[in-house]
N, C-alpha and C positions, 0 to 999 in steps of 0.2 A: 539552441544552435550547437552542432556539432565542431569541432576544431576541424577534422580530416580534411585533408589537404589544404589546409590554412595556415600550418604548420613547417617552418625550414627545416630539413632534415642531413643536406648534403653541404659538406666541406665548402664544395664552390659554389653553393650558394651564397653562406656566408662571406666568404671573403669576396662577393661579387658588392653585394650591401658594403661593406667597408671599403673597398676602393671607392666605388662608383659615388656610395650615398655622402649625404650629408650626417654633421653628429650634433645631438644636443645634451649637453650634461646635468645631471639633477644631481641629487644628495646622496642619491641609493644606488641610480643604475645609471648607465652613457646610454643614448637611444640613439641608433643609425638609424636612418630612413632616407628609400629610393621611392624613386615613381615608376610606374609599371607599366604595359603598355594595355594590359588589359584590367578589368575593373572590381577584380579580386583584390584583396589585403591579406598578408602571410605576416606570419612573424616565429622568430627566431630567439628564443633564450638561449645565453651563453653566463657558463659562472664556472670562475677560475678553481684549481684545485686547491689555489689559495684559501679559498673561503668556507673552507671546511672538509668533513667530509662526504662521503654519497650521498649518506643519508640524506643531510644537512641542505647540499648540491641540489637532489631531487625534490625538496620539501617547498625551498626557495623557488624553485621551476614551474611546480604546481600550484605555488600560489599568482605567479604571474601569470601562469597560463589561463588560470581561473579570471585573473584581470581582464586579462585581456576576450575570452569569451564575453564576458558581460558586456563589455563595453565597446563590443565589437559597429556595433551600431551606430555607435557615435564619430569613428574612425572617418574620413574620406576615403571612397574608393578609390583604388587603385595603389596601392603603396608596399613596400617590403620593409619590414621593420624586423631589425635585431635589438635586444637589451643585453647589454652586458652587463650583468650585476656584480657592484662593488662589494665589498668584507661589513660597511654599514649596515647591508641589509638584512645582516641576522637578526636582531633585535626587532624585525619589523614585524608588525599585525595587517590583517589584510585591509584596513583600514589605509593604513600609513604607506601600504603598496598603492592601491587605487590614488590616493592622491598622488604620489609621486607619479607615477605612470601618467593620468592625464595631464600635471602641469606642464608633463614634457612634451607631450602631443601639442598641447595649447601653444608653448613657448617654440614649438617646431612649423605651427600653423598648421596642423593636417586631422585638428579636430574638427567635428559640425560646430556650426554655432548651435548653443543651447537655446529652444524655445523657453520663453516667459511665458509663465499661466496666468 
Protein backbone atom coordinates (compact mmCIF):
# COMPACT_ATOMS: atom_id res chain seq x y z
CA UNK A 1 0.00 0.00 0.00
CA UNK A 2 0.98 3.22 -1.05
CA UNK A 3 0.91 6.36 1.71
CA UNK A 4 -0.07 9.26 -1.18
CA UNK A 5 -2.71 11.06 -0.10
CA UNK A 6 -2.90 9.37 3.20
CA UNK A 7 -0.50 11.57 4.32
CA UNK A 8 -1.13 15.43 6.24
CA UNK A 9 0.87 17.81 4.46
CA UNK A 10 -0.88 21.49 5.27
CA UNK A 11 -0.37 23.79 8.42
CA UNK A 12 -4.28 23.75 8.81
CA UNK A 13 -4.61 20.65 8.55
CA UNK A 14 -2.79 20.00 11.52
CA UNK A 15 -3.87 22.46 13.71
CA UNK A 16 -7.62 21.35 12.49
CA UNK A 17 -6.58 17.71 14.29
CA UNK A 18 -5.47 19.61 17.41
CA UNK A 19 -8.39 21.96 17.98
CA UNK A 20 -11.11 19.73 16.77
CA UNK A 21 -9.56 16.07 17.89
CA UNK A 22 -9.20 14.30 20.86
CA UNK A 23 -5.37 13.31 22.42
CA UNK A 24 -4.00 10.06 23.86
CA UNK A 25 -0.64 10.01 25.40
CA UNK A 26 2.01 7.16 25.23
CA UNK A 27 5.75 7.09 26.47
CA UNK A 28 7.18 8.06 23.00
CA UNK A 29 4.60 10.07 21.06
CA UNK A 30 0.91 12.22 21.93
CA UNK A 31 -1.64 10.69 19.28
CA UNK A 32 -4.45 13.28 18.22
CA UNK A 33 -7.16 11.80 16.53
CA UNK A 34 -10.46 13.12 14.66
CA UNK A 35 -13.21 11.43 12.89
CA UNK A 36 -13.78 12.17 9.36
CA UNK A 37 -16.57 12.42 7.29
CA UNK A 38 -15.49 10.17 4.73
CA UNK A 39 -13.81 6.65 5.12
CA UNK A 40 -10.31 7.45 4.42
CA UNK A 41 -7.56 7.42 7.42
CA UNK A 42 -4.60 10.33 7.11
CA UNK A 43 -2.05 10.76 9.28
CA UNK A 44 0.31 13.41 10.19
CA UNK A 45 3.85 13.17 11.90
CA UNK A 46 5.07 16.05 13.82
CA UNK A 47 8.67 16.29 15.69
CA UNK A 48 9.98 19.25 17.42
CA UNK A 49 13.26 20.85 16.55
CA UNK A 50 13.89 20.01 19.96
CA UNK A 51 14.48 16.44 19.32
CA UNK A 52 17.29 16.79 17.24
CA UNK A 53 18.41 17.33 14.28
CA UNK A 54 17.01 16.83 10.38
CA UNK A 55 18.55 14.09 10.05
CA UNK A 56 17.59 12.69 13.36
CA UNK A 57 13.75 14.58 12.65
CA UNK A 58 13.56 12.81 9.24
CA UNK A 59 14.79 9.19 10.38
CA UNK A 60 12.01 9.34 13.38
CA UNK A 61 9.29 10.37 10.47
CA UNK A 62 10.15 7.43 8.44
CA UNK A 63 9.95 5.14 10.85
CA UNK A 64 6.57 5.93 11.86
CA UNK A 65 5.43 6.40 8.57
CA UNK A 66 6.57 2.97 7.92
CA UNK A 67 4.35 2.21 11.07
CA UNK A 68 1.85 3.40 10.23
CA UNK A 69 1.83 1.81 6.33
CA UNK A 70 1.80 -1.63 7.88
CA UNK A 71 -0.61 -1.35 10.06
CA UNK A 72 -2.79 0.74 8.14
CA UNK A 73 -5.29 -2.08 7.87
CA UNK A 74 -5.90 -2.49 11.13
CA UNK A 75 -6.78 1.36 11.64
CA UNK A 76 -10.75 2.08 11.64
CA UNK A 77 -11.91 3.90 8.80
CA UNK A 78 -12.39 7.11 8.76
CA UNK A 79 -10.15 9.11 11.20
CA UNK A 80 -7.25 11.89 11.03
CA UNK A 81 -4.46 11.21 13.03
CA UNK A 82 -1.40 13.33 13.99
CA UNK A 83 1.70 11.96 16.31
CA UNK A 84 3.66 14.29 17.72
CA UNK A 85 6.81 12.70 18.67
CA UNK A 86 8.45 13.25 22.16
CA UNK A 87 12.84 13.65 22.69
CA UNK A 88 12.03 9.64 24.19
CA UNK A 89 11.86 8.44 20.92
CA UNK A 90 15.29 8.61 19.76
CA UNK A 91 16.53 5.56 21.42
CA UNK A 92 13.53 3.81 19.77
CA UNK A 93 13.76 0.51 17.22
CA UNK A 94 11.02 -0.02 14.97
CA UNK A 95 9.85 -2.63 17.21
CA UNK A 96 9.35 -0.30 20.15
CA UNK A 97 7.56 2.33 17.59
CA UNK A 98 4.99 -0.28 16.48
CA UNK A 99 4.12 -1.16 19.92
CA UNK A 100 3.93 2.23 21.05
CA UNK A 101 1.86 3.39 18.20
CA UNK A 102 -0.88 0.54 18.43
CA UNK A 103 -1.19 0.77 22.38
CA UNK A 104 -2.29 4.25 21.59
CA UNK A 105 -4.73 3.37 18.89
CA UNK A 106 -5.94 0.49 21.27
CA UNK A 107 -6.21 2.99 24.44
CA UNK A 108 -7.92 5.69 21.88
CA UNK A 109 -10.46 2.84 20.70
CA UNK A 110 -10.01 3.29 16.84
CA UNK A 111 -8.17 0.10 16.33
CA UNK A 112 -9.95 -3.24 14.57
CA UNK A 113 -10.41 -5.88 17.06
CA UNK A 114 -7.64 -8.55 16.38
CA UNK A 115 -8.98 -11.79 14.93
CA UNK A 116 -7.92 -15.12 17.02
CA UNK A 117 -6.73 -18.20 14.94
Amino acid sequence: MRLRGKLLKKNREFLQVYRRGRKVAGRYSVLYFMPQEDNTTKVGISVSKKVGNSVVRHRLKRLYKEVFRLNYGRIRPGFTLVLVLRRQALSLDFGSCQEDFLAMLKRAGIILKEERG
